[in-house]
C-alpha positions, 0 to 999 in steps of 0.5 A: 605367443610371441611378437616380432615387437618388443613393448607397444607397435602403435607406440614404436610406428607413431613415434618414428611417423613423428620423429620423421614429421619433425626432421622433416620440418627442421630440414625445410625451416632450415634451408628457408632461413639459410635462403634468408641469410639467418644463419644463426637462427638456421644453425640452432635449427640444425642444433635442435634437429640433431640433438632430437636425432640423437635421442631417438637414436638413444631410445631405440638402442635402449629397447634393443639393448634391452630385448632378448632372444626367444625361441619358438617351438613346433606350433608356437606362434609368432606375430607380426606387428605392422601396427596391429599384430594381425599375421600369426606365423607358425611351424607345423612340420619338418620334413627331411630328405636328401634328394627332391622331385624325380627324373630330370627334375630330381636334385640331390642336397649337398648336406640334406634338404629340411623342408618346412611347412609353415602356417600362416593364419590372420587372427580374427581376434586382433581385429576391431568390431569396425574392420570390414570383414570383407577386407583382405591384408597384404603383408610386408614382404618377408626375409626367410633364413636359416641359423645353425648354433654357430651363427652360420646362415642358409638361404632357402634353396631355390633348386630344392624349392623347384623340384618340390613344386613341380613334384608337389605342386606350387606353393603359397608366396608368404607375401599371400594376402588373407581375410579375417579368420583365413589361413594357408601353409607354404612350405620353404626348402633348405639344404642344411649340414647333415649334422647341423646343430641348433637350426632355428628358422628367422622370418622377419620383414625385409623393409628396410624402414623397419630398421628405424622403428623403436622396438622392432626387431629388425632395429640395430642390435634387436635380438630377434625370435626364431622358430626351433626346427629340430 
């Protein structure tokens, strides 16, 4: 079982919830007491709010700097924490293929097209025994790429994407909202090197916000966890 959180979700999103709550106080406080002339008691103000700046900044570097790569394998599941660790995400298939869809539709790969289906189920077990049943969760939007050993990143590719679903039908948006105990697969397409080394599939939320909560993954210098493709 893998997490897109390293240490406690609840922790990481009140802390930067607090964190934002009180710079938010020092900032109106302190302009209040320039308006008022208080200069001085203004200048500490923005001493304090800096200093506070500082330290979350300290703390959230320190859980990056302390987290460490990890690689999930075919059928491995990773979950994604927006408070509560609800969405399991997981690789079911890789197919390959050096051209898609056919007649005027047909397109050929400049390396060769890896076509991964991806399951996505909600967890009935995370929920609490208040949660309406009845109630479905939208996720956060999502970040698809690819990396090769090297580091190197490949986009999904839209051209291969569009073949496949007029030669497949469409398939489901990772932004699909579900119930408890629901699940879909949708299947991502990607032209890879022929020979591409190490390819490793990173789905992580594309909020920018996300940057700034203590243990996330997106936080700078956060090493991430990926699914293995080959």
């Amino acid at each position: 079982m893998f997490f897109n959180f390293q240490g406690n979700a609840v922790f990481g999103v009140l802390a930067f919830l607090g964190f934002g709550f009180l710079e938010l106080v020092a900032g109106v406080t302190a302009l209040v007491l320039f308006a008022r002339r208080k200069r001085r008691a203004a200048r500490r103000v923005v001493i304090v709010s800096g200093a506070s700046a500082g330290l979350y900044a300290a703390v959230l570097l320190v859980f990056s700097l302390a987290s460490r790569e990890q690689v999930a394998g075919r059928g491995d599941e990773k979950y994604f924490c927006e408070v509560d660790c609800h969405l399991a995400y997981s690789v079911v298939e890789v197919r390959e293929s050096k051209s898609l869809g056919s007649g005027p539709s047909r397109v050929t790969a400049r390396g060769l097209y890896r076509i991964v289906t991806m399951r996505v189920r909600f967890d009935p077990e995370t929920t609490s025994v208040h949660r309406p049943q009845d109630m479905s969760l939208t996720p956060n939007p999502r970040c698809v790429r690819v990396l090769d050993g090297s580091g190197r990143i490949y986009p999904p590719d839209p051209a291969g994407e569009r073949a496949l679903e007029i030669a497949e039908g469409p398939s489901n948006p990772l932004t699909r909202s579900l119930l408890p105990g629901e699940s879909y697969t949708t299947r991502l397409v990607f032209d890879l090197p022929e020979k591409v080394e190490y390819p490793r599939l990173l789905v992580t939320e594309s909020d920018w916000i996300t940057r700034l909560v203590i243990g996330h993954e997106n936080s700078p210098l956060h090493r991430k966890t990926s699914f293995r493709l080959s």
